[in-house]
N, C-alpha and C positions, 0 to 999 in steps of 0.2 A: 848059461844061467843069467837073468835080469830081473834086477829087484825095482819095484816101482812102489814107494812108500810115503806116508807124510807123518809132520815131526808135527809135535803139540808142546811149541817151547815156553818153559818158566822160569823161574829164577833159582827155585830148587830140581828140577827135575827135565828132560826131557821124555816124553813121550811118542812110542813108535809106536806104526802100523804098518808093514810090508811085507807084499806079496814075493814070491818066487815063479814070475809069469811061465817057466817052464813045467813046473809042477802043483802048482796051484797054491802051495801049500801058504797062508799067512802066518806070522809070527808078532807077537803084541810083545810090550814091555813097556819099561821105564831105563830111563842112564839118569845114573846119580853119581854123583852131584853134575849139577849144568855146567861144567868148564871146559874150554877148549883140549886137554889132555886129555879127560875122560873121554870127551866125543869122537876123537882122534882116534885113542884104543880101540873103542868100538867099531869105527868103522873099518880099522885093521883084522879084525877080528870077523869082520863077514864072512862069507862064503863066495863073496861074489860081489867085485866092484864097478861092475856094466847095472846101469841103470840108473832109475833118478829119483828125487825125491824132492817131496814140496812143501813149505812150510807157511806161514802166514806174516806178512811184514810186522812184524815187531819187535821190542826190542829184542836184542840177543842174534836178528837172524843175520847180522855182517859175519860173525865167527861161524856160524854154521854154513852158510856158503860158502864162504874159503877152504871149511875143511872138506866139505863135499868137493866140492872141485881140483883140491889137492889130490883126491883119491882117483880123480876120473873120472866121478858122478856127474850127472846132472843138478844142477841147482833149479827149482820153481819158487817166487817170491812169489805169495798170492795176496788179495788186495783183503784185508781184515773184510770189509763192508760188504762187497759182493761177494765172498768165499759165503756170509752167514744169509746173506738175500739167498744161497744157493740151496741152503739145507733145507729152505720150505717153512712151513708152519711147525711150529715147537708143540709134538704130541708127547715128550718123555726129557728127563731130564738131561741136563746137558752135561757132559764127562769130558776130560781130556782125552779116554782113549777113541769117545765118538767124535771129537774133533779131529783126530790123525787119522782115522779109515773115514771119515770126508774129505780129508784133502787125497789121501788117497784114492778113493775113488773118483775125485774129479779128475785127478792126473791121468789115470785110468783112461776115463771119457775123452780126454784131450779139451776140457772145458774147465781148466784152473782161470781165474781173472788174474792174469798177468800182471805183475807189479816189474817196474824196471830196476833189475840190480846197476848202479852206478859203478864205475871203474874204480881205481882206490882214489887217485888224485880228484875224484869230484866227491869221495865222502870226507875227504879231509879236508878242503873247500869248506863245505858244506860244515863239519863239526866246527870249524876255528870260527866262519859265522855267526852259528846258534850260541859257541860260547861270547862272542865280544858282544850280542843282543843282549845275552843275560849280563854282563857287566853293564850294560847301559842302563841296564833297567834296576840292576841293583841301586849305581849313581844316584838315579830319579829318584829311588825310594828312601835314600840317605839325604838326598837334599826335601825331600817332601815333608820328613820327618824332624831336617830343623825347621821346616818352615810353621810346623803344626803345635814345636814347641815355646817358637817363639808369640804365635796367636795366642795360648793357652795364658800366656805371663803377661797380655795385654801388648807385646811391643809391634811395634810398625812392621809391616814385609820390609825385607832390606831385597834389592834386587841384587844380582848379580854378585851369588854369595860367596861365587870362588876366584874373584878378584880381589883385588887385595882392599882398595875401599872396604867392598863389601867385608870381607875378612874383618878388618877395624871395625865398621858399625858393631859386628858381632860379637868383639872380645867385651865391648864396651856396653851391650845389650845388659837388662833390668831381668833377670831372672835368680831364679831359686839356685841352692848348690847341685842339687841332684839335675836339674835343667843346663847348669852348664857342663855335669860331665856328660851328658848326653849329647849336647853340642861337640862336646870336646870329642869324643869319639866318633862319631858321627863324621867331622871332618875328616878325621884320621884313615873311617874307611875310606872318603873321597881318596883323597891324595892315593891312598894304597892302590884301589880301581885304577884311578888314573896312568898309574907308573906298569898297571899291566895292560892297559891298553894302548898305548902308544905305540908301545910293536910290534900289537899283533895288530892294526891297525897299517902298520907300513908293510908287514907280512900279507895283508890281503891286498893293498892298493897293488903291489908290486906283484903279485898273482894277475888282476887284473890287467893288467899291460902286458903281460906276456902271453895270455891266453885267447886264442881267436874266435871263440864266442863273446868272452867280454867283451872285447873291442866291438864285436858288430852290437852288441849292446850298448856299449856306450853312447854311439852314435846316435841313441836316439835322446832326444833334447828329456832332460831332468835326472838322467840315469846315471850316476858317478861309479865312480871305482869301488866302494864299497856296494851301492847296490846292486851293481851290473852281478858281483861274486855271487850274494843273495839270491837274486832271479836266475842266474845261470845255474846256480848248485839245485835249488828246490824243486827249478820246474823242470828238470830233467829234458831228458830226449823225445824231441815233442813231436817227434814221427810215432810215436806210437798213439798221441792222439789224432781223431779222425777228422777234425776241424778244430776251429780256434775259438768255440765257442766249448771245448768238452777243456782245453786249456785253462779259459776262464775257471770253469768248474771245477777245475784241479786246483784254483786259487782260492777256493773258498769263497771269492768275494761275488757270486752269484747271488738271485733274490730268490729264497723257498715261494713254494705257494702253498697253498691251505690245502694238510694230509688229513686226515679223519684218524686215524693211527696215532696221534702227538700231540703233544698242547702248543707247538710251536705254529702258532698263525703266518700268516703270509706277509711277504713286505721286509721281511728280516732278511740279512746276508746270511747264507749258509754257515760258514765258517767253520770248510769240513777240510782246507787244506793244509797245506806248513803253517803254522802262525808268523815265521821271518818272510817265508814270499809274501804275505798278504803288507808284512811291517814295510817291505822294500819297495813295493809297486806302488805304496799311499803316499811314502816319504817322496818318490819320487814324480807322482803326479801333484804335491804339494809346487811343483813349478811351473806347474801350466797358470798358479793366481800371478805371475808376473808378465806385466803386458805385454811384452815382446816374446811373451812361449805361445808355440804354433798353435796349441789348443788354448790359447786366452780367449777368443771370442766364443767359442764351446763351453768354457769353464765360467765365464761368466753368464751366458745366458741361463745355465744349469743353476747356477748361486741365486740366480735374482729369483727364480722361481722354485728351489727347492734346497737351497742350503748351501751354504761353502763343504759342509762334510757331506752331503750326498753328489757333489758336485765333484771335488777329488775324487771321490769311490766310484762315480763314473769315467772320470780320465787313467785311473787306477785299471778300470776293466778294459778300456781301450789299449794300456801300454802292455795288458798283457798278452792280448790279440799280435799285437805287433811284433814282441819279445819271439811268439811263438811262431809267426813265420819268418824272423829273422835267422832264428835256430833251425827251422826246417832246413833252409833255402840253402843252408853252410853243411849239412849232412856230419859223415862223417867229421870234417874238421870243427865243429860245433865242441866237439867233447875233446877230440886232442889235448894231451899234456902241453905243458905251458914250457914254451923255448928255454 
């Protein structure tokens, strides 16, 4: 007996559809609640653990793969975007149970759009990343916010607000009482952010050095130890794209062109992939504007005629061409755990 099924995961419920290829017979339902125990039970509870099942990358589907694969199953990670370009034109409404007998039936056909499930050590890479992005970005948003309190009460920008100068102009700044507890806190989450990134910061750098894609990453000029983690985690195993141009487009930072379908005109980046690879590849083509980086005279002639920021996004698309036959060319040892 071989079950060949796909899952329609949410936050309350999962949703089945699988067949029993020896007998034809389908079976539909729901698992409630969506947690790894219950989903567990269930699938101890089959009739039969030869076969596979597919589901759509989102969230929730790391714990569903692990358990299929605990049991023996097949795991299919399908690509959100192409899974729904597959269903055709929309004649009836859309259901969660018509979403799991689609992906089952494409699993079926042998035509699911492949998404690459990562090993553990590259999603855990990969989460410590998105989380020190979002501390940075919180940072940003804590100093942005004394900067917009202190405009509001007339006082001068004080640069460099987490120095201690800066610190002084600050206690000594002309504002209201409710404007300084808001300063006053404000710092406070700084300092707080700060003290948690520090070591999750020495935690990625020293990932980076031990891991032999980073390293063929580093190598290339603008690419540090926190980025090299970023680009290695996001853009995955770049043998499954089919050139270095379907890479780019896995970055997001392609240029749309004019659909008739969308109000999105043409000339705009896509910005259909990780948000951290697109963050990593711009930070680190921000050093090609230094004159002794190999693409300076590329980045300038890009600037004089079209912008410093279209000029990065152009060296930004070039390091990701690069990025992706650096990781071809290393194969397997590309993704090896870290010494």
């Amino acid at each position: 007996m071989t079950i060949v099924g796909g899952f329609d995961v949410h936050r309350q419920q999962i949703t089945f559809d699988y067949i029993d290829t020896d007998s034809g017979e389908v079976r539909r339902g729901k698992i409630t609640p969506a947690t790894r125990q219950r989903l567990r039970s269930w699938l101890n509870d089959l009739p039969s653990t030869s076969g596979a099942f597919a589901l759509e990358g989102c969230t929730g589907w790391r714990f569903v793969t692990e358990e299929l694969r605990a049991v023996g199953m097949d795991a299919h990670v399908a690509e959100p975007a192409d899974t729904a370009a597959l269903r055709g034109p929309k004649k009836r409404a859309k259901t969660d149970q018509l979403d799991a007998r689609h992906l089952r039936e494409l699993l079926q056909a042998a035509s699911i759009p492949e998404s690459w499930i990562p090993p553990v050590h590259v999603l855990e890479a990969r989460c410590r990343v998105r989380l020190y992005k979002t501390l940075v970005d919180q940072r940003t948003s804590w100093r942005q916010r004394i900067q917009a309190q202190l405009f509001h009460h007339g006082v001068p920008v004080i640069a460099g607000l987490l120095t201690v100068e800066g610190r002084t102009r600050l206690a000594t700044a002309d504002v209201s009482p409710a404007a300084r507890e808001v300063l006053d806190v404000a710092l406070c989450m700084i300092d707080a952010i700060n003290a948690q990134l520090q070591p999750l910061h020495a935690e990625i750098v020293g990932f980076a050095r031990h891991q032999p894609g980073c390293r063929a990453l580093m190598a290339h000029y603008g690419i540090g130890s926190l980025t090299a983690v970023a680009i290695w985690a996001e853009l995955g195993d770049c043998r499954r794209f089919s050139s270095s141009a379907d890479a780019v487009r896995h970055t997001g930072l392609d240029i749309t062109v004019h659909s008739s379908d969308s109000k999105r005109g043409r000339g705009r980046l896509a910005r259909q992939g990780p948000p951290v690879l697109r963050w990593a590849l711009f930070e680190a083509a921000k050093c090609a504007a230094r004159p002794h980086a190999p693409d300076h005279p590329y980045y300038q002639t890009t600037r004089d005629r079209l912008g410093a920021t279209r000029a990065t996004l152009s060296v930004a698309r070039k390091l990701a061409r690069r990025c992706h036959h650096t990781l071809r060319a290393l194969g397997d040892d590309a993704w090896a755990a870290p010494a």
